[in-house]
C-alpha positions, -999 to 999 in steps of 0.1 A, spaced: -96 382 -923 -97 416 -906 -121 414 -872 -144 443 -861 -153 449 -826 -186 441 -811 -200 454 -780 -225 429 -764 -251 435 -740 -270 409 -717 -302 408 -737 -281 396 -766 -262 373 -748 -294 357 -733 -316 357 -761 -296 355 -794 -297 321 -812 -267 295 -813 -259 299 -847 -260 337 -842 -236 336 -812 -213 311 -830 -208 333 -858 -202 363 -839 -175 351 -818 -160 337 -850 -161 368 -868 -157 397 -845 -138 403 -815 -163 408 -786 -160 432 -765 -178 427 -721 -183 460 -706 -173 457 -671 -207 466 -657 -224 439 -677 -194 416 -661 -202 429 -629 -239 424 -634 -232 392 -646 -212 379 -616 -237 393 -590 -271 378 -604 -283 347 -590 -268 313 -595 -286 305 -621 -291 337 -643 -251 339 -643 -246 302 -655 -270 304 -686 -253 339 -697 -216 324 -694 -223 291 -704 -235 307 -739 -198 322 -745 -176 298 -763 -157 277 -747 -124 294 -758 -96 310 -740 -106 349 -735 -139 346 -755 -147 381 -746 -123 414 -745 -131 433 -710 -138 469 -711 -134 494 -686 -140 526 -677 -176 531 -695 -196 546 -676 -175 581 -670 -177 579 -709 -216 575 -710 -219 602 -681 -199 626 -702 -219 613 -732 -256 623 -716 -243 654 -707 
């Protein structure tokens, strides 16, 4: 099985359905940038716990990215 990569974003991660999630993760490799990690570790208590708890419980469920937002920057420009 050959795996694409998946970027997700925190609207996804909130609001997309189980069985949605499930497949993804099986499917894909998944790919955090690290300002959604960032994000994610700074909201409140509660916010952060629903997000992560919706990742699999797998080793390494998501692939960290870095580096980003110099790329955007460059992008909008």
């Amino acid at each position: 099985m050959t795996y694409s990569d998946v970027v997700i974003d925190k609207s996804f991660l909130h609001g997309a359905p189980r069985d949605r999630l499930d497949f993804l993760f099986r499917s894909h490799r998944v790919l955090m940038t690290e300002a959604l990690f960032y994000e994610l570790l700074t909201t409140k208590r509660a916010e952060r716990a629903r997000c992560f708890k919706r990742l699999p419980a797998i080793e390494n469920p998501v692939v960290l990215v870095q580096g980003v937002g110099p790329i955007l920057r460059w992008e909008v420009d």
